[in-house]
Each structure stands twice: as C-alpha cells, then as structure tokens.
C-alpha positions in Angstrom: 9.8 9.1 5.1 6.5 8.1 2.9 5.8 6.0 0.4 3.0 5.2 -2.0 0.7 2.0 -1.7 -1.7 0.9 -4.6 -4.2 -1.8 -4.5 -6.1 -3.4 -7.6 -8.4 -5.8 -8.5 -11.5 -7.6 -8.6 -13.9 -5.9 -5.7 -14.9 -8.2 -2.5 -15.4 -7.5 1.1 -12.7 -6.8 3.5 -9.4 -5.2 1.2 -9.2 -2.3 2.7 -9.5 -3.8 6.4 -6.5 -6.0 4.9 -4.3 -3.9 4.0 -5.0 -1.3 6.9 -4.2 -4.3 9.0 -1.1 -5.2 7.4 0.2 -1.7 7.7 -0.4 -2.0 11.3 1.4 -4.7 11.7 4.4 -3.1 10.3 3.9 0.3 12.3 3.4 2.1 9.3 0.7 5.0 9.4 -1.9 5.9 7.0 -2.0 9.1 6.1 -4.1 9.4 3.6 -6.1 7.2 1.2 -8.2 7.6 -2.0 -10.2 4.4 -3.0 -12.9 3.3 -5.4 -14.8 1.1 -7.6 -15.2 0.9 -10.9 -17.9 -1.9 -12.2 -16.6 -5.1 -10.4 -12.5 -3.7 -9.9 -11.4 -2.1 -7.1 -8.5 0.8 -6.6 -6.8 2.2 -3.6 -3.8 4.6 -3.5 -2.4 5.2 0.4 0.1 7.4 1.2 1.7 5.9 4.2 4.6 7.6 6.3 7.1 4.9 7.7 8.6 6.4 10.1 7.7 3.9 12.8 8.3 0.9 10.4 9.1 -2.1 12.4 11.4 -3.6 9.8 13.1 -2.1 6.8 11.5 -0.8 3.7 12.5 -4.5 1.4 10.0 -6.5 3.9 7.4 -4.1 4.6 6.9 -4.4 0.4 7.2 -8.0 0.1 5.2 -8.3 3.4 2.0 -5.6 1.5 2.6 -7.7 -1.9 2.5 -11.2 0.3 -0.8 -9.9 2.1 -1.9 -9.0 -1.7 -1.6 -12.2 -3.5 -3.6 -13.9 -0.2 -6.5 -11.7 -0.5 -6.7 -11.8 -4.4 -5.4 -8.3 -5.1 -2.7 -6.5 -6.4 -0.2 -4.5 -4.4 2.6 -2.2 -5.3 4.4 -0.6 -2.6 6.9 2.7 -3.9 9.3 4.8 -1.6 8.8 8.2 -1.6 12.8 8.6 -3.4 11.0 7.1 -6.7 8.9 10.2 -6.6 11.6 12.6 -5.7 13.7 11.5 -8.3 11.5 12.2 -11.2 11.7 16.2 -10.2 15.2 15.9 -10.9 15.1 15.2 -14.8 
C-alpha cells in the first residue's frame, strides 16, 4: 500500500531531514519525492509505500502531522484508496 505525503510552509533548514526521519521511525519507505521553493515557502510531495508500517495507517498520520506542527510546517498525509477512488466516478 502507498500513500501520499505533502509538506507546506515557510522555508528553513532541516524539513526534509524531518520528515524523512519521521518516516523512518514509522518504517515507512520513500519512494519517491518532488520538492521545492517558491520565494520564502516550501513544498514537498512523497509518495511513501507502507508496507513495513510499524503501527497502523490513523498514527503514522497523526504521528507526520504531530512532527509538522513541531517543525513549523504543514503536513497532510492521504492513503493511496483516496486516489483509487476518484477513478471510480
């Protein structure tokens, strides 16, 4: 299973180290990320695959949006199904 990751906010040293670590942490893999800056604002999209996630999918958000808040940023964490779905209309 995957799921989508954003990150958004003011740029400053060290978001992409936190949220790589907090993915870690979890046992969730990156597997592929797009970032950049625009001005002063900062935007990262992951696409993580959780198929080694250490606790289940509820946490692992709350734990990325948590992680967020600390560092200044915003996080958004959606399961792949949110994706899927939208196919089906």
């Amino acid at each position: 299973m995957k799921a989508v990751v954003t990150v958004t906010g003011k740029d400053k040293v060290g978001i992409i180290s936190a949220a790589s670590a907090e993915c870690a942490k979890y046992g969730v893999n990156i597997i592929d990320i797009s970032q950049s800056v625009l001005k002063e604002y900062f935007a990262m999209i992951m696409l993580v695959e959780l198929d080694g996630l250490k606790v289940d999918f509820k946490s692992f958000a709350v734990g990325m949006e948590e992680m967020g808040k600390e560092s200044g940023v915003d996080v958004r964490v959606m399961h792949e199904d949110i994706f899927n779905s939208m196919h089906r209309i």
